[in-house]
TISESE-404538 format. One record per residue (C-alpha): residue in three letters; x, y, z. Coordinates in steps of 0.2 Angstrom, whole numbers, padded with zeros to 4 digits, always signed. Last residue first. Layout:
BEGIN
alaXYZ ...
END
This chain:
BEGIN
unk-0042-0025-0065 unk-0023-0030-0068 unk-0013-0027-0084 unk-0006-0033-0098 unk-0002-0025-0115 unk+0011-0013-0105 unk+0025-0022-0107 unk+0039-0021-0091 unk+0030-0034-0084 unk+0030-0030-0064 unk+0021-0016-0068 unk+0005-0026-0074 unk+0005-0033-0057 unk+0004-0050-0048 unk+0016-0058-0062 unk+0010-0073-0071 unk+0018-0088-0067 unk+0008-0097-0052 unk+0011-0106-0038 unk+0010-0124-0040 unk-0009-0133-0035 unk-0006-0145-0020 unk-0015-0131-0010 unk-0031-0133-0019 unk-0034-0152-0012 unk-0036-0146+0005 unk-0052-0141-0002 unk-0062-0135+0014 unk-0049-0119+0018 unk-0055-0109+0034 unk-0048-0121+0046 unk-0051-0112+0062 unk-0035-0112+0074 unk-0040-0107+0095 unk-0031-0091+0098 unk-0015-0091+0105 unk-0006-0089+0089 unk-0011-0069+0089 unk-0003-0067+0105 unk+0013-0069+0094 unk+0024-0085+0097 unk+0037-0093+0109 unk+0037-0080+0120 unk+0047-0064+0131 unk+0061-0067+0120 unk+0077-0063+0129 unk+0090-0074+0119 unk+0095-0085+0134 unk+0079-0087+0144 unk+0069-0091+0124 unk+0081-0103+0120 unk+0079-0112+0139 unk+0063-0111+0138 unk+0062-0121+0120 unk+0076-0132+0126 unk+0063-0146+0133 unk+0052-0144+0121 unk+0065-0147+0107 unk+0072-0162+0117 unk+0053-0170+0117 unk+0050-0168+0099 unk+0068-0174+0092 unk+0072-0162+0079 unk+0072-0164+0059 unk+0076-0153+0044 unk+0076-0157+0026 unk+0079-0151+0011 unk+0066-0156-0002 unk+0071-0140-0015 unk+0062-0132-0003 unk+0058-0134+0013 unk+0049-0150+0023 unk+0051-0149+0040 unk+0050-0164+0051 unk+0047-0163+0069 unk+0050-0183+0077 unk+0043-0193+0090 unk+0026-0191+0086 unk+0012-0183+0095 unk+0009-0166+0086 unk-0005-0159+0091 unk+0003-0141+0097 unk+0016-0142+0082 unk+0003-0145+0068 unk-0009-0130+0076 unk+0007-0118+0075 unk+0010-0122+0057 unk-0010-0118+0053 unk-0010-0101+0061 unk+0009-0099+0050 unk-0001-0102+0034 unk-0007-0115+0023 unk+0009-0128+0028 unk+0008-0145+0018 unk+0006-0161+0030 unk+0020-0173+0028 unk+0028-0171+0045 unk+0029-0151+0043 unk+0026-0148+0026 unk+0033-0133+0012 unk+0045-0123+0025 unk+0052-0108+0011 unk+0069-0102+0017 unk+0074-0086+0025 unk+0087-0093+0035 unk+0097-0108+0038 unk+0116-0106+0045 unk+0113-0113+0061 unk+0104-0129+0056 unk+0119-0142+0060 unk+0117-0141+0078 unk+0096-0136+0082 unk+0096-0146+0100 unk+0114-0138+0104 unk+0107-0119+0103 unk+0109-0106+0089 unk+0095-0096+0086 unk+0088-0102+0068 unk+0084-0089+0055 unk+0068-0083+0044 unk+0062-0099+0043 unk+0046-0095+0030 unk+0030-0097+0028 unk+0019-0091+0014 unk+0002-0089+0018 unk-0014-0091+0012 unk-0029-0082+0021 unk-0042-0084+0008 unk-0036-0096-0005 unk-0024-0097-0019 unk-0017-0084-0017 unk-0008-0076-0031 unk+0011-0079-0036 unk+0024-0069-0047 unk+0028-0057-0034 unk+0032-0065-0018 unk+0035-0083-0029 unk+0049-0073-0037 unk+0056-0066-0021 unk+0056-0085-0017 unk+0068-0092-0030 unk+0079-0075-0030 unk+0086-0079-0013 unk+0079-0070+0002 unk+0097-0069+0010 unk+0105-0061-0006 unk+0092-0048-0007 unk+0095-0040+0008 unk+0082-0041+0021 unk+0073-0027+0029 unk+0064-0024+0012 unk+0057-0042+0012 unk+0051-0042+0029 unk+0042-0027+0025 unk+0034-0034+0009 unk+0027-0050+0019 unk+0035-0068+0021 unk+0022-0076+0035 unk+0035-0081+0052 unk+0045-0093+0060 unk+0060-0093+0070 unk+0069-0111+0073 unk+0077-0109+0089 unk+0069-0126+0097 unk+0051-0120+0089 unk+0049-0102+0087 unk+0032-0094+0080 unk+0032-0077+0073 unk+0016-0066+0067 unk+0018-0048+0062 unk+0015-0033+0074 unk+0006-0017+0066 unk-0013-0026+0067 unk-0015-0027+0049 unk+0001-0030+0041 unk+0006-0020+0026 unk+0011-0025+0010 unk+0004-0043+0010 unk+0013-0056+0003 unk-0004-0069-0003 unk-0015-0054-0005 unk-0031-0054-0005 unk-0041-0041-0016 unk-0054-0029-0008 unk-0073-0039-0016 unk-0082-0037-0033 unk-0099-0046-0034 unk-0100-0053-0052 unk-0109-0053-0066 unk-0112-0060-0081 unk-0117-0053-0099 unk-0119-0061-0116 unk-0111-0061-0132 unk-0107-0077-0142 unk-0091-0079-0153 unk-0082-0092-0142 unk-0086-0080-0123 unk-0090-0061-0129 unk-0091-0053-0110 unk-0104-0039-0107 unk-0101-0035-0087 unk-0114-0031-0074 unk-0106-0026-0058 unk-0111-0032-0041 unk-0108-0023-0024 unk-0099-0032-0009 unk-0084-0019-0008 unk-0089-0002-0015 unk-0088+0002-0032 unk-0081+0017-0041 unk-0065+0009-0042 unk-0069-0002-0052 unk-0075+0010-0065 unk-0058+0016-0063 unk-0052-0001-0069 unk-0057+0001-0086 unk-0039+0016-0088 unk-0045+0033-0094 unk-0052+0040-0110 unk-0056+0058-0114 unk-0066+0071-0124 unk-0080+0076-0110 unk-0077+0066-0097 unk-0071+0049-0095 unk-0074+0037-0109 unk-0067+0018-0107 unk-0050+0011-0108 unk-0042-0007-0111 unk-0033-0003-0124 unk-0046-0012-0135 unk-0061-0002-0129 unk-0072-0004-0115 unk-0088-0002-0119 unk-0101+0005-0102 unk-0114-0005-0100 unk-0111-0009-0084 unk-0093-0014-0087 unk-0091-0017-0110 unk-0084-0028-0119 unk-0074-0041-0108 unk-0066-0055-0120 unk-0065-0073-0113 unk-0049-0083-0117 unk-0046-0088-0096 unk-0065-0092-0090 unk-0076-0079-0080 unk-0090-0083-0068 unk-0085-0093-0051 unk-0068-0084-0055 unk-0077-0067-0053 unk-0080-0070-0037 unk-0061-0066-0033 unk-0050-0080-0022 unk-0042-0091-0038 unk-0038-0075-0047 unk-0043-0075-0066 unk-0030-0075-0080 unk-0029-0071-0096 unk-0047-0060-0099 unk-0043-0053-0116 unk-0050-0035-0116 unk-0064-0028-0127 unk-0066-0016-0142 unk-0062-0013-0162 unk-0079-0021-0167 unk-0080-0039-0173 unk-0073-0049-0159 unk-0073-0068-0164 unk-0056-0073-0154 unk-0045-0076-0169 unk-0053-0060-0177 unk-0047-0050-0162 unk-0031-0057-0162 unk-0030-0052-0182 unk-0034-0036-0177 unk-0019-0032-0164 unk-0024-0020-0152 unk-0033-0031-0142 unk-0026-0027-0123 unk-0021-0041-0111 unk-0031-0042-0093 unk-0026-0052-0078 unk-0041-0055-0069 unk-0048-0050-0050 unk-0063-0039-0053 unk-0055-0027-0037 unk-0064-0018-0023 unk-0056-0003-0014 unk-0057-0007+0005 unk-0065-0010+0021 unk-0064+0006+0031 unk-0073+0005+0049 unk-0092+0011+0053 unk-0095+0000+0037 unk-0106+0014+0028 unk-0099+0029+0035 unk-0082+0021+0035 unk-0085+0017+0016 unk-0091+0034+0012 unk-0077+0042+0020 unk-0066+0035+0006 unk-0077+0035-0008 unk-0078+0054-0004 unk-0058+0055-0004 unk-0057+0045-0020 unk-0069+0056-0030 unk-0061+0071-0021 unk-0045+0070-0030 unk-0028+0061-0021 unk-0015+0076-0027 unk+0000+0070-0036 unk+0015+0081-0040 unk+0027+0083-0054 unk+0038+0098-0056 unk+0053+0092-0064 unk+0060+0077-0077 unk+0073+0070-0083 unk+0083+0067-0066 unk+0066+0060-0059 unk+0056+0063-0043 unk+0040+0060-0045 unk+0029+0067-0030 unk+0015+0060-0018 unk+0003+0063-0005 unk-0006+0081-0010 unk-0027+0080-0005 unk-0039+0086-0016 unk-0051+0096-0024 unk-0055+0109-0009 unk-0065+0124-0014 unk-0057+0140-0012 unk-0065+0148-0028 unk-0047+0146-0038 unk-0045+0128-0033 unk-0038+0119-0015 unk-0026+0107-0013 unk-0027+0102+0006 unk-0013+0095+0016 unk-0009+0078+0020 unk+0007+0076+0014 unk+0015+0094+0014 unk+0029+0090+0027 unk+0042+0086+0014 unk+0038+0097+0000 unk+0026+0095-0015 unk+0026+0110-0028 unk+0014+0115-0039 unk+0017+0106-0056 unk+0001+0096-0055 unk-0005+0079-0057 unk-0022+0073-0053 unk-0024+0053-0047 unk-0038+0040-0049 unk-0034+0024-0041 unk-0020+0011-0043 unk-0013+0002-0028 unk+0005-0001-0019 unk-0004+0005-0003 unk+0010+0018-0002 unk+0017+0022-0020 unk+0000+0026-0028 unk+0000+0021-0045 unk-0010+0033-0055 unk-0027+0032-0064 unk-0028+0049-0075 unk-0030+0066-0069 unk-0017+0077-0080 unk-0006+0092-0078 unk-0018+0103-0066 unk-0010+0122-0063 unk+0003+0128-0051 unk+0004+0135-0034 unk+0012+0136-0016 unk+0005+0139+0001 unk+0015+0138+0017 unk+0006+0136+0036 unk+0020+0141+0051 unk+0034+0130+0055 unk+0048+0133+0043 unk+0061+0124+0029 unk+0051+0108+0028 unk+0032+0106+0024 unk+0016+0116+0034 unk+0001+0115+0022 unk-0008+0123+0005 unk-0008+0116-0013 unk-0016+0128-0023 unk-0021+0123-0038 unk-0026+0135-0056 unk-0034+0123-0070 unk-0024+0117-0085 unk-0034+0102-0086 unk-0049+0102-0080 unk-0054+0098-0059 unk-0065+0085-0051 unk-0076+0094-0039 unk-0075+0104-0023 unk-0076+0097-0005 unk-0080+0107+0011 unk-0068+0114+0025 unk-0073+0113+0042 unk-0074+0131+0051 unk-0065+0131+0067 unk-0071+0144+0078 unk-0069+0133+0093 unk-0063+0116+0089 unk-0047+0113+0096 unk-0056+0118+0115 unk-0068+0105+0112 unk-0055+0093+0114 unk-0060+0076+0108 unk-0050+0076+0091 unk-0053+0063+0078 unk-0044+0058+0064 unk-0047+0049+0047 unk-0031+0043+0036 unk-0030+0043+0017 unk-0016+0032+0009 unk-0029+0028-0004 unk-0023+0009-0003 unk-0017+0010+0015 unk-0036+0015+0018 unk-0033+0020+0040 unk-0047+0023+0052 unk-0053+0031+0068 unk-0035+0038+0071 unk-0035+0048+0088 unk-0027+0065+0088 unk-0017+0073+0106 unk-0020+0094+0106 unk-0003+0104+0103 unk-0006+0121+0110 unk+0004+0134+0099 unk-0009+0142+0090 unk-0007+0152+0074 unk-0012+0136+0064 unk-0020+0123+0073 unk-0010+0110+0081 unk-0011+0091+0079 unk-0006+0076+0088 unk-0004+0059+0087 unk+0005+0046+0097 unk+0010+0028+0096 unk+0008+0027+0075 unk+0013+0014+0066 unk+0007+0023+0049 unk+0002+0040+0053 unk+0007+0050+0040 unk+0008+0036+0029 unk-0012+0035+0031 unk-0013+0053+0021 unk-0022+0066+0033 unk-0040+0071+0036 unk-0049+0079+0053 unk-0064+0074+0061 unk-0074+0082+0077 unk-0090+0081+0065 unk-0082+0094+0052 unk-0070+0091+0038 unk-0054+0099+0046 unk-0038+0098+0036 unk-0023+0089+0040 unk-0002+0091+0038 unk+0014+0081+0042 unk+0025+0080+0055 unk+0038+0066+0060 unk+0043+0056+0073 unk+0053+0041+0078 unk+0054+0025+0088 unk+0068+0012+0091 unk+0061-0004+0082 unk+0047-0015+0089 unk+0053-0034+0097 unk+0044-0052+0095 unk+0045-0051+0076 unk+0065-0050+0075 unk+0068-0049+0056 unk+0049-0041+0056 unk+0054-0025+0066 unk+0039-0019+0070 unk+0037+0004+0068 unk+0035+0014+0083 unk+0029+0031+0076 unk+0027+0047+0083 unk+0017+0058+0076 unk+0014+0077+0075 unk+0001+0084+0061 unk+0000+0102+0056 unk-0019+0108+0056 unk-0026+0117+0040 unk-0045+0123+0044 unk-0038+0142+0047 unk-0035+0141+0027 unk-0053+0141+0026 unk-0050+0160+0034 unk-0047+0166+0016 unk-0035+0179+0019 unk-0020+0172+0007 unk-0035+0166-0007 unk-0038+0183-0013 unk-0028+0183-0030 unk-0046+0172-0037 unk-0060+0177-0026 unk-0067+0167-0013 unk-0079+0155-0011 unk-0083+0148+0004 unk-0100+0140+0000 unk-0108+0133-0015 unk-0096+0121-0023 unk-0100+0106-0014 unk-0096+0088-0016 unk-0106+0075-0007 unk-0102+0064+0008 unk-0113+0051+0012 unk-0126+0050+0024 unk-0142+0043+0017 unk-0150+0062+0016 unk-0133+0069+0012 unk-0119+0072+0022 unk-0108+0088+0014 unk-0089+0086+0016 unk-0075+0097+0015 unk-0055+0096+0007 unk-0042+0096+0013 unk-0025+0088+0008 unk-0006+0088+0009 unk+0003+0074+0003 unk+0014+0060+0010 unk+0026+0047+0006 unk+0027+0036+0014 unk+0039+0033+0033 unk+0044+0015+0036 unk+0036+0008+0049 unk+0038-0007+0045 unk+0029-0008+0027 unk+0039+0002+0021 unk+0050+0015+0026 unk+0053+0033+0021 unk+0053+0044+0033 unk+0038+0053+0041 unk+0038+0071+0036 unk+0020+0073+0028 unk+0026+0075+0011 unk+0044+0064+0013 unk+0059+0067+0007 unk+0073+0056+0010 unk+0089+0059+0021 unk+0108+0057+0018 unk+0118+0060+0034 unk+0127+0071+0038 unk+0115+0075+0053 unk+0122+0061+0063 unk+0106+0052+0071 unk+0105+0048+0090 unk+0088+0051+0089 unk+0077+0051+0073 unk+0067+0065+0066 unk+0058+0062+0050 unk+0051+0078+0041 unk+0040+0069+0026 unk+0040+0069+0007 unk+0037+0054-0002 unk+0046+0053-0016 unk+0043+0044-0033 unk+0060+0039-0041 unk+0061+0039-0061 unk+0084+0040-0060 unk+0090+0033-0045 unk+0092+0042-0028 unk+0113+0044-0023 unk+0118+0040-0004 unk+0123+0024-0005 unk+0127+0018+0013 unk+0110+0008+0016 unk+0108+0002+0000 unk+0095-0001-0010 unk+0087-0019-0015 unk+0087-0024-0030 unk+0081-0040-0039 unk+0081-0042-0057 unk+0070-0057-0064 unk+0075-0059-0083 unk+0065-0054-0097 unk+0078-0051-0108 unk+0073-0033-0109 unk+0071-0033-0090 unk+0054-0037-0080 unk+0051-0029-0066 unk+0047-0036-0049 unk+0046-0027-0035 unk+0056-0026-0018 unk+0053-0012-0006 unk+0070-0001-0002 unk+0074+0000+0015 unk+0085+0015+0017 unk+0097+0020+0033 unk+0109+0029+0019 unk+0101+0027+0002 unk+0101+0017-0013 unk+0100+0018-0032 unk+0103+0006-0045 unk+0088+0005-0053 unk+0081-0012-0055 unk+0066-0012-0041 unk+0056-0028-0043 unk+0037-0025-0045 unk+0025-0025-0032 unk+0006-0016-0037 unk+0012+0002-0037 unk+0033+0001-0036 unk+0041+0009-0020 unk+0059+0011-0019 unk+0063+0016+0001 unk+0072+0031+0006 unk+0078+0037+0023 unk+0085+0056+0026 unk+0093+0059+0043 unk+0095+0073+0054 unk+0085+0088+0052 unk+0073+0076+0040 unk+0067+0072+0025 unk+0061+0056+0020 unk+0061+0048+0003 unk+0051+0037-0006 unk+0057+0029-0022 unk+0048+0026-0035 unk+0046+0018-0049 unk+0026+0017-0050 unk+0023+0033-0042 unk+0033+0044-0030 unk+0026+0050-0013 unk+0022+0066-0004 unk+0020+0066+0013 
END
């Protein structure tokens, strides 16, 4: 489907319903105003002009879409729906939903693949080629697929349960090896998948081999071999100029059978990408993107594919502005599963940056030449904080300068964001980076690893973890959970930890009571919920894993919960085991905890003293600032 960037909000268009959700790239607090009927709008923080913390969240009843909103565009068919009611656009037809199931936005993409020696995908101009004017009987078009899923997303207020299902369509492209490519939104929470080719009615059911939340690129499999007869994958063109002519080609709302529509290349700089809330090379263009379109193919004058359509920008002040996910990430993409034989991830340096503009800062901080970045902040889990100090300047990334805005040469006559170079990597490699550290130059380096996230945006595995003890429900405070809640029950202190806090650890967590089921052992407690628990009997909480160890050890008379602002709740051990059952009989919750808690707990943190450190102030993202002089490698 097609989604917005950094303001967004996603949007899912349906026959009966349109759901929207406000996305921001790395998380930022939404401030417009804007809400939709069904919605679940994603929290980020932005900073205001007087640099207060504004929280929003959108409304289920309001019906209008703010100003600066990226949608995703996606048919969404939910039963039971009235059909006056507002829907959001989606480019695959999923709705728009976070983390829960919540349909992205989606793009339609194909493009093809050429293995080399080593097995990785290579571009190739060479073959299919057609003439420009020529394109509507180009039989690569046949290699277009509609996508059909049906999703069953969790419901993280009530982590034992899933939500009432839906479906959507979207659109793939063939790539050869049984494979076929869509965005991940399209698929996201997905029960069943299937796809039909075009001028066929036979649906034939898809597997997903893998999903990148962060490229919002999805990798599918059909076994029939029936699909595949005279199929002709498609193969992948090259990064194109500005100005060039796109095609952007799949099956989006207002009909059933393939629809091409075309427009020329805006830009290709590095673009927020509204569903894995990540920041990767992009190219704009004023084609347009339709709910239904997300995973479809872009293709170029010779019938090569350069991209795959997944988001739009949907503004009052401005028109005709799509995203198409280029090659380059694609091939990155597919090499990583090649490699891995699963997706691991775009790697990060993990530092907060701040340009040197100013010259009297860079003469503070010995920098002779108009170049480098300020290294502000490092994150506690990246390899670079074994290397890097805060007040160190980064001058150039493999030998490539970086200039005082933070950019480096791309192309012929053009400059594009240093963390694009990152982006190039793959998990576990090492750059080289030049650094000037108290006037002296030398180089470093560092292995770059995927990012951890202390509120995660998505939830691997689909069901989020929960433990109840004696009513009290307990669960890890994630992106999802955030935008199923209002803003008023998470409470402003601990949406600012959400976005202003990193990790301090691999697999740190923060906990939460997320609401207490009435019963006479837990009187008095009722009316908690979504509150951060700091310590059970004076031990400090890492992660919801750890919580549930304390409790199965514990021996003492007592249960004491440590939240914040040093309120306290305490149940007597042995009546809280006693009413657990009962609890559990009487609000039909088929355990006490996720089969994930079952698992034998592995203390994965050796320095207990780390998690006495305070969260952190610096925000998470350089969106979340509201001043672009900082931002995130």
């Amino acid at each position: 489907m097609a989604i917005a960037v950094p303001n967004c909000c996603f949007s899912v268009l349906s026959s009966t319903v349109k759901f929207r959700y406000s996305v921001s790239c790395p998380r930022r607090l939404a401030t417009s105003t804007s809400t939709s009927h069904a919605s679940l709008n994603a929290f980020s923080p932005k900073a205001t002009n007087n640099k207060e913390l504004s929280l929003k969240r959108s409304s289920s009843r309001s019906p209008r879409k703010s100003n600066d909103e990226k949608d995703s565009v996606s048919q969404k068919k939910l039963p039971g729906r009235p059909k006056d009611e507002n829907s959001s656009l989606h480019a695959d037809g999923t709705s728009g939903r976070g983390d829960m199931g919540r349909p992205q936005s989606t793009g339609f993409k194909s493009f093809g693949t050429q293995r080399k020696d080593k097995k990785e995908f290579q571009l190739d101009s060479r073959e299919q080629q057609v003439e420009p004017g020529n394109l509507r009987d180009a039989t690569f078009l046949n290699a277009v697929v509609k996508v059909y899923c049906t999703h069953t997303a969790p419901d993280y207020s009530l982590p034992w349960q899933k939500q009432r299902q839906y479906t959507s369509t979207g659109s793939a492209f063939m790539i050869g090896n049984g494979k076929l490519l869509t965005n991940a939104h399209c698929v996201e929470h997905d029960t069943q998948v299937k796809v039909k080719r075009r001028g066929d009615d036979t649906k034939y059911v898809a597997k997903v081999l893998a999903r990148g939340v962060d490229c919002d690129i999805a990798l599918l499999s059909v076994e029939s071999e029936e699909f595949w007869k005279g199929a002709e994958p498609l193969r992948l063109g090259h990064l194109p100029g500005l100005q060039d002519a796109v095609t952007v080609v799949g099956y989006p709302l207002g009909g059933d059978t393939i629809s091409v529509t075309k427009g020329v290349v805006s830009r290709i700089e590095v673009t927020s990408y509204a569903h894995g809330s990540s920041d990767l090379l992009g190219i704009q263009i004023d084609a347009a993107i339709n709910p239904g379109n997300s995973g479809g193919p872009a293709f170029n004058e010779q019938g090569e594919c350069i991209g795959v359509a997944f988001q739009v920008y949907r503004s009052e002040e401005a028109e005709n502005i799509g995203y198409v996910i280029p090659t380059t990430v694609v091939s990155h993409f597919l090499n990583d599963y090649e490699r891995n034989g699963k997706y691991t991830g775009f790697p990060c340096l993990g530092i907060l940056l701040q340009k040197l503009d100013n010259p009297a800062l860079r003469a503070c901080l010995q920098v002779q030449s108009n170049e480098g970045v300020l290294v502000r902040r490092v994150e506690p889990t990246s390899d670079a904080n074994n290397v890097l100090k805060q007040g160190d300047v980064i001058v150039s990334f493999d030998d490539v300068h970086v200039g005082s805005e933070g950019t480096v040469p791309f192309r012929s006559n053009e400059r594009i964001a240093f963390r694009y170079l990152i982006s190039q990597k793959f998990a576990g490699d090492v750059a080289e980076l030049g650094i000037i550290r108290a006037g002296k130059f030398m180089k470093i380096q560092v292995v770059l690893k995927p990012r951890v996230h202390l509120v995660p945006y998505h939830i691997d595995g689909g069901q989020p973890s929960y433990l109840i003890i004696a009513g009290l429900v307990f669960t890890p405070l994630s992106e999802p959970l955030i935008e199923e809640e209002c803003e008023d029950s998470i409470g402003l202190k601990l949406l600012a930890k959400a976005r202003y806090s990193l990790a301090r650890f691999k697999g740190e967590q923060i906990v939460i009571l997320s609401q207490v089921l009435a019963n006479e052992v837990n009187i008095g407690y009722e009316d908690m919920g979504n509150q951060q628990v700091l310590k059970f009997n004076g031990t400090r909480i890492k992660n919801i894993r750890h919580l549930a160890h304390l409790f199965a050890c514990c021996k003492d008379k007592y249960l004491v919960f440590e939240f914040e602002d040093n309120y306290l709740a305490v149940l007597e051990r042995e009546a809280a085991m006693a009413a657990s059952s009962r609890i559990l009989k009487d609000y039909g919750i088929p355990s006490e905890r996720s089969d994930d808690l079952f698992e034998p707990y592995v203390d994965s943190l050796g320095d207990n003293q780390a998690i006495e450190q305070d969260f952190g102030d610096s925000p998470v993202s350089n969106l979340e600032i509201g001043f672009d002089g900082l931002l995130w490698a």
